[in-house]
ROLUM-945851 format. One record per residue: residue number from 1; x, y, z negated of N, C-alpha, C in turn; residue in one letter; chain. Coordinates in nm, 4 decimals. Each point is the difference from the previous one (the first is absolute). Example, Ala and Ser with C-alpha at 12.3 -4.5 7.8 and 13.67 -1.06 7.14 Angstrom:
<recs>
<rec num="1" n_xx="1.3190" n_yy="-0.5690" n_zz="-0.7800" ca_xx="-0.0890" ca_yy="0.1190" ca_zz="0.0000" c_xx="0.0900" c_yy="0.1200" c_zz="0.0000" residu="A" chaine="A"/>
<rec num="2" n_xx="-0.0350" n_yy="0.1050" n_zz="0.0720" ca_xx="0.0820" ca_yy="0.1190" ca_zz="-0.0060" c_xx="-0.0770" c_yy="0.1090" c_zz="-0.0730" residu="S" chaine="A"/>
</recs>
This chain:
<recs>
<rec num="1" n_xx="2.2300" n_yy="-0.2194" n_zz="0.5055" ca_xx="-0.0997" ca_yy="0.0985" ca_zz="0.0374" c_xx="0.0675" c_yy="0.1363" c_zz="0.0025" residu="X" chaine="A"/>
<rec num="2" n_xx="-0.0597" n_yy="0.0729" n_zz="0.1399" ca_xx="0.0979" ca_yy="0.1545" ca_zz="-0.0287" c_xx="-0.1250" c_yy="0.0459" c_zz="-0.0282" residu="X" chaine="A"/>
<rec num="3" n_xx="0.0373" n_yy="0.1009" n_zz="-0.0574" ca_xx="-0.1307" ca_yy="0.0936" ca_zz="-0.0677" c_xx="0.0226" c_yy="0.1391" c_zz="0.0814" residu="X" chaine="A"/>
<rec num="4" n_xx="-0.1623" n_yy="0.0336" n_zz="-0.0204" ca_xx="0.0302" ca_yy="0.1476" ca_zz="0.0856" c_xx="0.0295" c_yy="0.1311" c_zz="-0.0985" residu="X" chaine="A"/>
<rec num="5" n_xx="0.0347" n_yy="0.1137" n_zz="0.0341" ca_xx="0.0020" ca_yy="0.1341" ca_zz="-0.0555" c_xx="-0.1465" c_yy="0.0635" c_zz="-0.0150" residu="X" chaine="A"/>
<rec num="6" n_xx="-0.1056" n_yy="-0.0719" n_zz="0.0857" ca_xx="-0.0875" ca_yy="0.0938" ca_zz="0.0128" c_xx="-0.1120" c_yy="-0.0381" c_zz="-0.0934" residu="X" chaine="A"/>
<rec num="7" n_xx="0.0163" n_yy="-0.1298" n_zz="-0.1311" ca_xx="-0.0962" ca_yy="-0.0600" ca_zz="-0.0396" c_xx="0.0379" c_yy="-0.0327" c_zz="-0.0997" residu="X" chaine="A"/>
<rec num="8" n_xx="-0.0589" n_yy="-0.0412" n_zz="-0.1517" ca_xx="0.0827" ca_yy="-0.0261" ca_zz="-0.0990" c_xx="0.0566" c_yy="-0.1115" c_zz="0.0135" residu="X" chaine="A"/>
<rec num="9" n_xx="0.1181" n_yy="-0.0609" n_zz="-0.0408" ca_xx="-0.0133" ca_yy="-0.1313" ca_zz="-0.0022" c_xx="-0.0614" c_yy="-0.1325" c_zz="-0.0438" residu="X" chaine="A"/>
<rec num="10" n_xx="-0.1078" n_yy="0.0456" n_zz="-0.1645" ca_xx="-0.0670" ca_yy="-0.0694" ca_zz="-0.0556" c_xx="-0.1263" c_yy="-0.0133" c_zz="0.1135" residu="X" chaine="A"/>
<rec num="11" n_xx="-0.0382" n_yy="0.0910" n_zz="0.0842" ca_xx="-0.1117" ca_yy="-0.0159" ca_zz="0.1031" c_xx="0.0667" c_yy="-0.0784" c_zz="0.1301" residu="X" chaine="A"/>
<rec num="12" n_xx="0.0973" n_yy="0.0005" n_zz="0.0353" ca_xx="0.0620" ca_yy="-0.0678" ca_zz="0.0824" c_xx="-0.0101" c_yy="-0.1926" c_zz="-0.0476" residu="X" chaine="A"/>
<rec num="13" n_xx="0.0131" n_yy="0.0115" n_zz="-0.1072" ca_xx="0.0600" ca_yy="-0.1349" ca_zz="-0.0700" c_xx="-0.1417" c_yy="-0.0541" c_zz="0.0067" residu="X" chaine="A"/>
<rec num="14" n_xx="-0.1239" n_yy="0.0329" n_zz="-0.0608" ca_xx="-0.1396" ca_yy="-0.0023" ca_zz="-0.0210" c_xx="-0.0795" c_yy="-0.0357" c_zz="0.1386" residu="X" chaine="A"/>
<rec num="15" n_xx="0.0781" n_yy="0.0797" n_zz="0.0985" ca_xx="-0.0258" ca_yy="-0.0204" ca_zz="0.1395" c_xx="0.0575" c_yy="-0.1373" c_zz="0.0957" residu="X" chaine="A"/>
<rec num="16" n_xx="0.1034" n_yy="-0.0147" n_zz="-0.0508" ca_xx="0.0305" ca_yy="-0.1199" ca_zz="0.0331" c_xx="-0.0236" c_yy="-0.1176" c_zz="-0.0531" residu="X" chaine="A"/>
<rec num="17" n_xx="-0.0703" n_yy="0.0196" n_zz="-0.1050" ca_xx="-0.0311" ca_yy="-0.1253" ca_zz="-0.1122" c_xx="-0.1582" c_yy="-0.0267" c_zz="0.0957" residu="X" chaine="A"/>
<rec num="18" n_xx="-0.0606" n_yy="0.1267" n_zz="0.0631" ca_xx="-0.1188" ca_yy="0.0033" ca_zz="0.0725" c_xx="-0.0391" c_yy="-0.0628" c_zz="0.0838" residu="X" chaine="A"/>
<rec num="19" n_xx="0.1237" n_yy="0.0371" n_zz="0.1248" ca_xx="0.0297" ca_yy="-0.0590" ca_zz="0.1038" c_xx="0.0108" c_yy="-0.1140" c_zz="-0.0021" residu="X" chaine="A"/>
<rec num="20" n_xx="0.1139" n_yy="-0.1122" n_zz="-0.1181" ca_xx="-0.0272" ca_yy="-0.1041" ca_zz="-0.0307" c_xx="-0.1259" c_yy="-0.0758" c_zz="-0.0615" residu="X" chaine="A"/>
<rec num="21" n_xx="-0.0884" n_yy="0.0751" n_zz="-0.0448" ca_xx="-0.0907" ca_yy="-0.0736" ca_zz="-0.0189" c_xx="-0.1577" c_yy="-0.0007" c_zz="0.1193" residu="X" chaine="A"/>
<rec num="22" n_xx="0.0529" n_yy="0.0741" n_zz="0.0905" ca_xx="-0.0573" ca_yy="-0.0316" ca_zz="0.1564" c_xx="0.0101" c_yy="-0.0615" c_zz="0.0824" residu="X" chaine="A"/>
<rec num="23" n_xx="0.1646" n_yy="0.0058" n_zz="-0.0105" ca_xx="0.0407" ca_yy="-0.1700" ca_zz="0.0748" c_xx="0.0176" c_yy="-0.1080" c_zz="-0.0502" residu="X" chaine="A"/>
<rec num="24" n_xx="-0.0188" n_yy="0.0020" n_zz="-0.1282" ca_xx="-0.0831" ca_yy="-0.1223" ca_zz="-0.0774" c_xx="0.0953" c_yy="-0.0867" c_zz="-0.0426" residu="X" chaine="A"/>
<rec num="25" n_xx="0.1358" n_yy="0.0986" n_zz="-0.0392" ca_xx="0.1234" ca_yy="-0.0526" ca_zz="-0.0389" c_xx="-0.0207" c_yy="-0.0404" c_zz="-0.1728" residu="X" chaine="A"/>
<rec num="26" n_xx="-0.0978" n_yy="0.1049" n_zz="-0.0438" ca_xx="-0.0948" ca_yy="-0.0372" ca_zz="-0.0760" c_xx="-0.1183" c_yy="-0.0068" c_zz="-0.0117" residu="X" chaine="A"/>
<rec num="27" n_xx="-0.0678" n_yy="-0.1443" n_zz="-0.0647" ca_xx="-0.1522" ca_yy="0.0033" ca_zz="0.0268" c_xx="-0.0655" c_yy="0.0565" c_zz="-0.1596" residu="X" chaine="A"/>
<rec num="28" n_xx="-0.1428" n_yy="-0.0359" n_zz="0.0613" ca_xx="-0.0839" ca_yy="0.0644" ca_zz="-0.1513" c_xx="0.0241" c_yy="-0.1157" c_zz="-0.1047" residu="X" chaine="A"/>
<rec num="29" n_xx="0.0112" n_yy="0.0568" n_zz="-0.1145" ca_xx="0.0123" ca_yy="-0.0745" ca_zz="-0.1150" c_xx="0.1704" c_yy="-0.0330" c_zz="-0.0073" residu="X" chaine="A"/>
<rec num="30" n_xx="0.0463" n_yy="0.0083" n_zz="0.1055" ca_xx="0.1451" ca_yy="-0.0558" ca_zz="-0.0218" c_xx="0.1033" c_yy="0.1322" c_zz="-0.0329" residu="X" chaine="A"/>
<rec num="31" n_xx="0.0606" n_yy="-0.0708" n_zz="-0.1204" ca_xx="0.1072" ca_yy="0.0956" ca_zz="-0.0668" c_xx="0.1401" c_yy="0.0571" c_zz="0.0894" residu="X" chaine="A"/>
<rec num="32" n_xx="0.0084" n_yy="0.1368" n_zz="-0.0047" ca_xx="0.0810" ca_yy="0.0622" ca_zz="0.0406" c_xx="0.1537" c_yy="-0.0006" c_zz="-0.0827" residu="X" chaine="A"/>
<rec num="33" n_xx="0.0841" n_yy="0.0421" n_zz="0.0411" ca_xx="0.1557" ca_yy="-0.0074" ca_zz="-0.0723" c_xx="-0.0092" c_yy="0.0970" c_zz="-0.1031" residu="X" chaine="A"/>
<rec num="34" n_xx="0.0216" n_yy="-0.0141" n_zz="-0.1137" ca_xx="0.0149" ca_yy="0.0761" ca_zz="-0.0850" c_xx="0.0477" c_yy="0.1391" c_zz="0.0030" residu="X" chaine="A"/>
<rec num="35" n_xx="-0.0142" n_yy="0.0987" n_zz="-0.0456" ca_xx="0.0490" ca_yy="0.1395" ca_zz="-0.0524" c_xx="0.1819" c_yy="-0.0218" c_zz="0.0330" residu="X" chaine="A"/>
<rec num="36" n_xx="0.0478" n_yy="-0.0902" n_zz="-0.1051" ca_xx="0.1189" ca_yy="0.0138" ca_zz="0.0064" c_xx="0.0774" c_yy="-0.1105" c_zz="0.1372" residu="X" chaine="A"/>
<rec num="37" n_xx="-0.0317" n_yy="-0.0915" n_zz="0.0538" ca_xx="-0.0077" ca_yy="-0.0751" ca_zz="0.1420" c_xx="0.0246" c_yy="0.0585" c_zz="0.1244" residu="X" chaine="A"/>
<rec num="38" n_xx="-0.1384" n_yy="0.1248" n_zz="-0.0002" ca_xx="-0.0361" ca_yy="0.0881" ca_zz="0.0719" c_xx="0.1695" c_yy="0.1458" c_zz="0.0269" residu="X" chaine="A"/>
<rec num="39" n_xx="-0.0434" n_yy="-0.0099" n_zz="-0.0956" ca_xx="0.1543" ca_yy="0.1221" ca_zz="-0.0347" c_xx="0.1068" c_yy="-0.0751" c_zz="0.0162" residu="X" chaine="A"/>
<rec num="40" n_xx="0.0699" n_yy="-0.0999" n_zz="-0.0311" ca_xx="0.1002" ca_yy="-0.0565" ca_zz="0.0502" c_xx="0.0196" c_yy="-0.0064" c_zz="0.1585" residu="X" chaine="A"/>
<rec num="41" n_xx="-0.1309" n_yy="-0.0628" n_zz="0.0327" ca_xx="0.0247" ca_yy="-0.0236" ca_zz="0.1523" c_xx="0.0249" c_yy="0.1465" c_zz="0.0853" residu="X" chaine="A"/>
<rec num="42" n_xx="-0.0685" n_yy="0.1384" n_zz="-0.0462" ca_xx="0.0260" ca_yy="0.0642" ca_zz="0.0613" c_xx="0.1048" c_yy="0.1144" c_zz="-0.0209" residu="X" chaine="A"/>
<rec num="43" n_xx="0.0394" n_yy="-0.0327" n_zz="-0.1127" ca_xx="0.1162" ca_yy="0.0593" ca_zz="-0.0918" c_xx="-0.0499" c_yy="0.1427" c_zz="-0.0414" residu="X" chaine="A"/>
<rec num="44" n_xx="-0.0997" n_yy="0.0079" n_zz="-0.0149" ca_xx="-0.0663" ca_yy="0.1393" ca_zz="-0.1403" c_xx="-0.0093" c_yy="-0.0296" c_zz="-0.1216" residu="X" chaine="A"/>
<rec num="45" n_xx="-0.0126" n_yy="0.1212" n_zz="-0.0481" ca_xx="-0.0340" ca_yy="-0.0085" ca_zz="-0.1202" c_xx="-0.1378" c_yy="-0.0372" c_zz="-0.0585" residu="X" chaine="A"/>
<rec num="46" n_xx="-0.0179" n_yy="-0.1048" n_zz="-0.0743" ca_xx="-0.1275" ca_yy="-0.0449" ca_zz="-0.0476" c_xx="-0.0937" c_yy="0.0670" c_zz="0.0112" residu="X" chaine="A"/>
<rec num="47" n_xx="0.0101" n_yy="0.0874" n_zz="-0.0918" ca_xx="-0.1128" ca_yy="0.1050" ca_zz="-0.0361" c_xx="-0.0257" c_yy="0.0878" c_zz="0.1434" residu="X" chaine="A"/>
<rec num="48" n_xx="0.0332" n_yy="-0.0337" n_zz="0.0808" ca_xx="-0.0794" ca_yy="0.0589" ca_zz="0.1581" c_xx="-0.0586" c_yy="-0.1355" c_zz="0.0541" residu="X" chaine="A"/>
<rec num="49" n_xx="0.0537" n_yy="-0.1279" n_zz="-0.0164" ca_xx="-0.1213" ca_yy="-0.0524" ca_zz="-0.0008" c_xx="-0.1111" c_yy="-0.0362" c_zz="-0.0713" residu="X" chaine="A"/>
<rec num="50" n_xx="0.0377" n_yy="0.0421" n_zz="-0.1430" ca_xx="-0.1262" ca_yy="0.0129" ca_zz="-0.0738" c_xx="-0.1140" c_yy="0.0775" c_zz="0.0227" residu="X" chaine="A"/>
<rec num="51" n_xx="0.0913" n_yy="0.1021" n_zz="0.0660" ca_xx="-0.1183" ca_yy="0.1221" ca_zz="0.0468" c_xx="-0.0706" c_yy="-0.0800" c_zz="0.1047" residu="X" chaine="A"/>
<rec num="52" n_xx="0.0778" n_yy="-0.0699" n_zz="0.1256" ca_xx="-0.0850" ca_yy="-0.0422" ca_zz="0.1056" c_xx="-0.1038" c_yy="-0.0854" c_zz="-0.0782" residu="X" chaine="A"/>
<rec num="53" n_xx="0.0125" n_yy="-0.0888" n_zz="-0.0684" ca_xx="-0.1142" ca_yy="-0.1072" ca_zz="-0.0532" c_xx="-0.0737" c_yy="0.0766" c_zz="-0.0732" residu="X" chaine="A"/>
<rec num="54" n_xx="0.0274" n_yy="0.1194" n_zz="-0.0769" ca_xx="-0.0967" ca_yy="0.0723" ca_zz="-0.0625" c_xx="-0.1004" c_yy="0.0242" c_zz="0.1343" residu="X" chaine="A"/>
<rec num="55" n_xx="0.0691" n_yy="0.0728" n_zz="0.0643" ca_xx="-0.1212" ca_yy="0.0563" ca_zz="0.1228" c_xx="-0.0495" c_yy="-0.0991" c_zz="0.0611" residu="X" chaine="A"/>
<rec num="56" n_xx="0.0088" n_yy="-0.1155" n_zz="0.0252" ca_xx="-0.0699" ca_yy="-0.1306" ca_zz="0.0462" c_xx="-0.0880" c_yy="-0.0142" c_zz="-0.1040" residu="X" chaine="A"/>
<rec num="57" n_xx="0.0182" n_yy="-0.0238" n_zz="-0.1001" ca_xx="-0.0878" ca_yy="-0.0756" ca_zz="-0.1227" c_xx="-0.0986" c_yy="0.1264" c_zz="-0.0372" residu="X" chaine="A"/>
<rec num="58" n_xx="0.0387" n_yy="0.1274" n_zz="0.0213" ca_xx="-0.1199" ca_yy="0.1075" ca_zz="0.0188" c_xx="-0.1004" c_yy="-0.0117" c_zz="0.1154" residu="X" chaine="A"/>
<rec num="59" n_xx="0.0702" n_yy="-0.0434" n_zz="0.0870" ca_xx="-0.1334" ca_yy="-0.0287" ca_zz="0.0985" c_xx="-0.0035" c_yy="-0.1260" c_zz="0.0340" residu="X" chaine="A"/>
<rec num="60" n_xx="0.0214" n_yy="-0.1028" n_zz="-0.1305" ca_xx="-0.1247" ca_yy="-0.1174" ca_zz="0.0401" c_xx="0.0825" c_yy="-0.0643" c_zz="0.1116" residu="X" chaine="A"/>
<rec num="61" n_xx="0.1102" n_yy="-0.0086" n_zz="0.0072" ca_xx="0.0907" ca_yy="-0.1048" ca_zz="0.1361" c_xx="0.0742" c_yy="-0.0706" c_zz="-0.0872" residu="X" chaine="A"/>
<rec num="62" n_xx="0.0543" n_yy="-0.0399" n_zz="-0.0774" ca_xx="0.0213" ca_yy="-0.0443" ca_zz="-0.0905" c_xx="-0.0466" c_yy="0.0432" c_zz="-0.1333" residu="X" chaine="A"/>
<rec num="63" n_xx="0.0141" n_yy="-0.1813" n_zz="-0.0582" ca_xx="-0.0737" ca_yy="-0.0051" ca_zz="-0.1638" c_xx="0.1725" c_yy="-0.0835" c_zz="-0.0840" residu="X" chaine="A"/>
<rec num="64" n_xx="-0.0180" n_yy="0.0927" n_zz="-0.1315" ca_xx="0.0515" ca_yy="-0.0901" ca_zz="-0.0777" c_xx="-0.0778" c_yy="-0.1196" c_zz="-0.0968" residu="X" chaine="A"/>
<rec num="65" n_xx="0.1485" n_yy="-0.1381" n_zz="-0.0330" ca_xx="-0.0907" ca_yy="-0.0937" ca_zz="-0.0561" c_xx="0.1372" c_yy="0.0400" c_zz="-0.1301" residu="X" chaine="A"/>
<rec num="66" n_xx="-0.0642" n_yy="-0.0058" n_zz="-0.0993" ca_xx="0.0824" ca_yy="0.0669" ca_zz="-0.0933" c_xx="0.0967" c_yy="-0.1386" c_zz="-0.0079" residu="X" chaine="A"/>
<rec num="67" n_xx="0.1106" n_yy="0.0282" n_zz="-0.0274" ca_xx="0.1353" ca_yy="-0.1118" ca_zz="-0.0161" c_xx="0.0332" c_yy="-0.0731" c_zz="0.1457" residu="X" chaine="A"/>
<rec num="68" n_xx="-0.0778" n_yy="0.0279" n_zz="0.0999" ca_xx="0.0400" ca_yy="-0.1079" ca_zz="0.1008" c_xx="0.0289" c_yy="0.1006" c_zz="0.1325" residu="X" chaine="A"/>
<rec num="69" n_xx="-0.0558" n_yy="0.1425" n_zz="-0.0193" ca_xx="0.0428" ca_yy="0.1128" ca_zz="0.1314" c_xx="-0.1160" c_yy="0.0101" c_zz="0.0380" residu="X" chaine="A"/>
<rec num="70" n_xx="0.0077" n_yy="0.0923" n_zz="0.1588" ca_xx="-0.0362" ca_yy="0.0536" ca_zz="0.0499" c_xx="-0.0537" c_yy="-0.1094" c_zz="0.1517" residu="X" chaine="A"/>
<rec num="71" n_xx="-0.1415" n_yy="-0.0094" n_zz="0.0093" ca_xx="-0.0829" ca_yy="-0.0619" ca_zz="0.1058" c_xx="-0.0587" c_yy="0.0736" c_zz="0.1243" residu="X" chaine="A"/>
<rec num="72" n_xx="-0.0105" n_yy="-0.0596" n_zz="0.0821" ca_xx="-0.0821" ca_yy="0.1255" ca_zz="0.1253" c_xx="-0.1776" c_yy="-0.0368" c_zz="-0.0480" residu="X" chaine="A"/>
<rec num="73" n_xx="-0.0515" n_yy="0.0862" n_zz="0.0313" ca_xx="-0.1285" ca_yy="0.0349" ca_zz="-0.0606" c_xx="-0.0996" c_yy="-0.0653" c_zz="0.1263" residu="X" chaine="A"/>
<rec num="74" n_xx="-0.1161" n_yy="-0.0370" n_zz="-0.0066" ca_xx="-0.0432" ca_yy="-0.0591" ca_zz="0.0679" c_xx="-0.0674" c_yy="0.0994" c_zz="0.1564" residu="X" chaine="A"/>
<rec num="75" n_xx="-0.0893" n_yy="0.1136" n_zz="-0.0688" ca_xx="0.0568" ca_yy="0.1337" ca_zz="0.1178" c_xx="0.1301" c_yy="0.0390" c_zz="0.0188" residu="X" chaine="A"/>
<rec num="76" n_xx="0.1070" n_yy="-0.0370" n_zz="0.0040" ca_xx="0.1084" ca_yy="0.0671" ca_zz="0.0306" c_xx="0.0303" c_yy="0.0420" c_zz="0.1461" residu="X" chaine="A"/>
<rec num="77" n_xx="-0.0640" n_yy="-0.0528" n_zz="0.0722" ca_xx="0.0164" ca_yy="-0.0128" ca_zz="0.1693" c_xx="-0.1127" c_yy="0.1244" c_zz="0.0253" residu="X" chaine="A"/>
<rec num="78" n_xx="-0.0936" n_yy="-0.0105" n_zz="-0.0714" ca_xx="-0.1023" ca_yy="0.1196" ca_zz="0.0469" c_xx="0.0739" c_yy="0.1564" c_zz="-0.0348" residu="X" chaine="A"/>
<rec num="79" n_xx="-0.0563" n_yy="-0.0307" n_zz="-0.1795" ca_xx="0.0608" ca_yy="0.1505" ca_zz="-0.0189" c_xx="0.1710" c_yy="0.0741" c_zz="0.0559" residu="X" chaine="A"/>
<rec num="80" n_xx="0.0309" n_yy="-0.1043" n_zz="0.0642" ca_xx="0.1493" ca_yy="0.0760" ca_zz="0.0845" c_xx="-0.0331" c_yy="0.0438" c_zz="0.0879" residu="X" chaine="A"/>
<rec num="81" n_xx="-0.0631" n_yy="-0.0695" n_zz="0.1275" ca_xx="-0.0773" ca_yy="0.0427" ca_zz="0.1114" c_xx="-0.0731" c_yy="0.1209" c_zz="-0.0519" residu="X" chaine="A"/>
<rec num="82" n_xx="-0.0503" n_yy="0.0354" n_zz="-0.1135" ca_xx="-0.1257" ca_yy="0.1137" ca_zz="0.0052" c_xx="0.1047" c_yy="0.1430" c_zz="-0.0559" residu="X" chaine="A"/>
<rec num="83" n_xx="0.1108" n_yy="-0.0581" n_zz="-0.0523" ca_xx="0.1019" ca_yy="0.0744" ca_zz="-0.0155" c_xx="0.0797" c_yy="0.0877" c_zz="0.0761" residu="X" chaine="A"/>
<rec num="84" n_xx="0.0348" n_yy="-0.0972" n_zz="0.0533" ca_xx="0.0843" ca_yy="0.0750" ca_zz="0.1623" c_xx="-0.0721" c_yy="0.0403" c_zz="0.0837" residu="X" chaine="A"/>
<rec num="85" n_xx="-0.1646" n_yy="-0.0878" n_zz="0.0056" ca_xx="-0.0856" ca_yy="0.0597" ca_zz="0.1392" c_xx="-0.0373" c_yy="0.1569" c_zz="-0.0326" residu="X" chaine="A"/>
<rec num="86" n_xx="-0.0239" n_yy="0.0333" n_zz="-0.1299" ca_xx="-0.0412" ca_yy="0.1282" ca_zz="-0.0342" c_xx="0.1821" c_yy="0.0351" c_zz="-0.0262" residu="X" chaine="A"/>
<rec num="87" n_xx="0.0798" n_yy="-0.0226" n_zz="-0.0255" ca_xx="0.1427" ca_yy="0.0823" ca_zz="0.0530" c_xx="-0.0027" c_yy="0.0716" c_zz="0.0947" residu="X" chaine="A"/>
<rec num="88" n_xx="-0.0222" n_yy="-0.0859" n_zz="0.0956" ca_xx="0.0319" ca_yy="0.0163" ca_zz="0.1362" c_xx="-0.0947" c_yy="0.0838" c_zz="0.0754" residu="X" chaine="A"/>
<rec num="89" n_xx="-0.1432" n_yy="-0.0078" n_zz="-0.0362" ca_xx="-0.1157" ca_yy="0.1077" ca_zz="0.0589" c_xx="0.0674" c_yy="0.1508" c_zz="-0.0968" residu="X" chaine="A"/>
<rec num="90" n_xx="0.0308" n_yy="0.0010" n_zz="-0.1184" ca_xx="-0.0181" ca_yy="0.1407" ca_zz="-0.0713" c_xx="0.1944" c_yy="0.0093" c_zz="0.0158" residu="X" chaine="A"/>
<rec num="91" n_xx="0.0477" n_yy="-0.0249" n_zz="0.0113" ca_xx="0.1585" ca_yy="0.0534" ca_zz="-0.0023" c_xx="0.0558" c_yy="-0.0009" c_zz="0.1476" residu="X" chaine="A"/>
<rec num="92" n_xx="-0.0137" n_yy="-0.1655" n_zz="0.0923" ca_xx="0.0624" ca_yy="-0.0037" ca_zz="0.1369" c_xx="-0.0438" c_yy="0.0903" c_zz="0.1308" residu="X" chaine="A"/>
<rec num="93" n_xx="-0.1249" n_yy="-0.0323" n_zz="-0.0390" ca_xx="-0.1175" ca_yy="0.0754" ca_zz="0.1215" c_xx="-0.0255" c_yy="0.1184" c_zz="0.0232" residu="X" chaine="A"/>
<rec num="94" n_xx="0.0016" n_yy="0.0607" n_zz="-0.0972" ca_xx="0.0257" ca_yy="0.2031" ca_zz="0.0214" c_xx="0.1471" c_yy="-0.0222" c_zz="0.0615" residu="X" chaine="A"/>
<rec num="95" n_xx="0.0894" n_yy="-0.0508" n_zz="-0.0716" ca_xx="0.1438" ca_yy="0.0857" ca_zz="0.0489" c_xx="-0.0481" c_yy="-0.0506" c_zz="0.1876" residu="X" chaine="A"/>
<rec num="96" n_xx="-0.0071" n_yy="-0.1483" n_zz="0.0110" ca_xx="-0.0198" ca_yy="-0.0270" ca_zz="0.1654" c_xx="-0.0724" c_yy="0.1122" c_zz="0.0385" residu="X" chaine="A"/>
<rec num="97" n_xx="-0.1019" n_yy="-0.0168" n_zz="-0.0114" ca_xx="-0.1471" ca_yy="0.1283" ca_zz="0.0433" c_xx="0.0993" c_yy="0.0872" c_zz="0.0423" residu="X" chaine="A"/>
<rec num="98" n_xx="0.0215" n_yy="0.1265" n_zz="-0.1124" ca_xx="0.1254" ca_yy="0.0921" ca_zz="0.0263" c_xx="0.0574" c_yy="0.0179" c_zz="0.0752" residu="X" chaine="A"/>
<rec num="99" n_xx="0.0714" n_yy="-0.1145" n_zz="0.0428" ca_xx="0.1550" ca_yy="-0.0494" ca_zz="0.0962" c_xx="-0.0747" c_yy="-0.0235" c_zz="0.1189" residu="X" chaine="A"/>
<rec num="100" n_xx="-0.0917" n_yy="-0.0684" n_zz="0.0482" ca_xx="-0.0959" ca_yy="0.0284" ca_zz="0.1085" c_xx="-0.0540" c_yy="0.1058" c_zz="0.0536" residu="X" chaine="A"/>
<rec num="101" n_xx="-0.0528" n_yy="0.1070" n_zz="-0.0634" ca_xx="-0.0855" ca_yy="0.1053" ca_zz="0.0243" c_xx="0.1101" c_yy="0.0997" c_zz="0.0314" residu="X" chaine="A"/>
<rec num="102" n_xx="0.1281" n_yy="-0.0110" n_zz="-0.0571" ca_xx="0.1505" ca_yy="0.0718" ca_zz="-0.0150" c_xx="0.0409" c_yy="-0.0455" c_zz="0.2119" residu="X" chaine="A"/>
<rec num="103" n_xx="-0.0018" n_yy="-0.0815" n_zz="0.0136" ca_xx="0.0592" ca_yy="-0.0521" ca_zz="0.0643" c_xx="-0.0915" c_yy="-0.0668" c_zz="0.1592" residu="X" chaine="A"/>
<rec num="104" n_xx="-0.1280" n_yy="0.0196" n_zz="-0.0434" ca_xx="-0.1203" ca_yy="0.0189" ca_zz="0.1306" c_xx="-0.0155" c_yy="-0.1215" c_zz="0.0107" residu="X" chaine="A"/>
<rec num="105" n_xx="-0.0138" n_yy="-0.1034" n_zz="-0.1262" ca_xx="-0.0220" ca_yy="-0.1734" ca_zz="0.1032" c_xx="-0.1940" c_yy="0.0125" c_zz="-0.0631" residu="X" chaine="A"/>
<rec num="106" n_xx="-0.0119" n_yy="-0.0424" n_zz="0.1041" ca_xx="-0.1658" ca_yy="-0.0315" ca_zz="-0.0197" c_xx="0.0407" c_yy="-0.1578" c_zz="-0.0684" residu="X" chaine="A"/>
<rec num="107" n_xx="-0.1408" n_yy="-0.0496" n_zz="-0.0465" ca_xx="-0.0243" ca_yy="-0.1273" ca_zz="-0.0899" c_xx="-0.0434" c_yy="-0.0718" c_zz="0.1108" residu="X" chaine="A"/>
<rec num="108" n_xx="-0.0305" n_yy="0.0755" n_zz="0.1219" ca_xx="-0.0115" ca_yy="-0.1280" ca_zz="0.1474" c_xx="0.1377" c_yy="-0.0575" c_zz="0.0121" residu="X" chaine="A"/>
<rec num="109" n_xx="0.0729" n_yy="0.1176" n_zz="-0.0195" ca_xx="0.1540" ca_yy="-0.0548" ca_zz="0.0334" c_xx="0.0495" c_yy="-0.0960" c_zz="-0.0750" residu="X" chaine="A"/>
<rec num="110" n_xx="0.0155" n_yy="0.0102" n_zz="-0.1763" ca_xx="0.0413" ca_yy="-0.0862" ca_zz="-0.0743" c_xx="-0.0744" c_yy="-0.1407" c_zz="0.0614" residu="X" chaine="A"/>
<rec num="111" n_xx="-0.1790" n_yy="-0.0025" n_zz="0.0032" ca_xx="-0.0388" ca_yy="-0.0926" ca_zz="0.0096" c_xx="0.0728" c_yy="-0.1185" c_zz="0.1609" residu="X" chaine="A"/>
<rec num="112" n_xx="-0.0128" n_yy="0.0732" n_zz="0.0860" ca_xx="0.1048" ca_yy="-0.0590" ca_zz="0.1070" c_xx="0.1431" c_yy="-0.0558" c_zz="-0.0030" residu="X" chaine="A"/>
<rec num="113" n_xx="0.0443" n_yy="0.0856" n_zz="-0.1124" ca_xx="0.1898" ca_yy="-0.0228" ca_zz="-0.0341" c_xx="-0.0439" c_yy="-0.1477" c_zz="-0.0640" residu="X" chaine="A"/>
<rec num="114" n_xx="-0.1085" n_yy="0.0146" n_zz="-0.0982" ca_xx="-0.0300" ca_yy="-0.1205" ca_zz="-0.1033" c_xx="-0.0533" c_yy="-0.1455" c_zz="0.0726" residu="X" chaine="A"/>
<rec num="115" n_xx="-0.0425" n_yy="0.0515" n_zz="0.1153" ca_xx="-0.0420" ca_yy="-0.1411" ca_zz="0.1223" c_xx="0.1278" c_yy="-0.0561" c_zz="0.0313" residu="X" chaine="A"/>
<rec num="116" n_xx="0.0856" n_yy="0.0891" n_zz="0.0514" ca_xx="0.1176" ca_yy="-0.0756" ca_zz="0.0805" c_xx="-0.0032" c_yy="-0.1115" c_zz="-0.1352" residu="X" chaine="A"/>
</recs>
C-alpha cells in the first residue's frame, strides 16, 4: 500500500480496511487480521494500526471479541456509506461547486459529460 501525504496514515489504513469490507473481502461477523498481521503486511508500525481499529471500533464497523480479535459489525456496510456519503456532500462538493462556478461549467454540462 502507498500511502498519501495528504491524509494520516492510520485514516488511510482504516480506509482500506473499509473498502475491504465493501467488497466483501470481509463479511459481517467474520474476523479481520489482527493489529499485529495487519502491520506486518503493510510494514507500519502497530500502534497506527491500532489507531485505525480504534477509529473503526468507535464507529461501530468493527467489534471486539475479547481474546479472539477484531469482527466486522453487522452495520458495517451502512455506517461507511453514511460516512463517506456525508464526506463527500460536506468536504468534496464545495471544493467541485467552487471549481465550477471558477471555471463557468453549468450542472447541465456536468450532467451531459456524466451521460456520455
Amino acid at each position: 500500500m502507498e500511502f498519501k501525504d495528504n491524509k494520516p496514515i492510520y485514516m488511510q489504513i482504516a480506509s482500506r480496511i473499509c473498502d475491504e469490507i465493501l467488497t466483501h473481502t470481509y463479511k459481517v461477523d467474520e474476523r479481520i487480521p489482527s493489529v499485529r498481521e495487519y502491520a506486518a503486511n503493510l510494514e507500519v508500525n502497530t500502534n497506527t494500526v491500532v489507531r485505525s481499529f480504534d477509529y473503526l471500533q468507535n464507529n461501530n464497523i468493527i467489534y471486539n471479541k475479547r481474546g479472539m480479535g477484531f469482527y466486522v459489525s453487522a452495520d458495517a456496510e451502512k455506517i461507511i456509506m453514511d460516512i463517506r456519503k456525508s464526506a463527500f456532500v460536506n468536504d468534496v462538493l464545495p471544493e467541485v461547486f467552487e471549481e465550477m462556478r471558477m471555471l463557468g461549467i453549468s450542472i447541465d454540462e456536468i450532467v451531459q459529460l456524466w451521460n456520455k
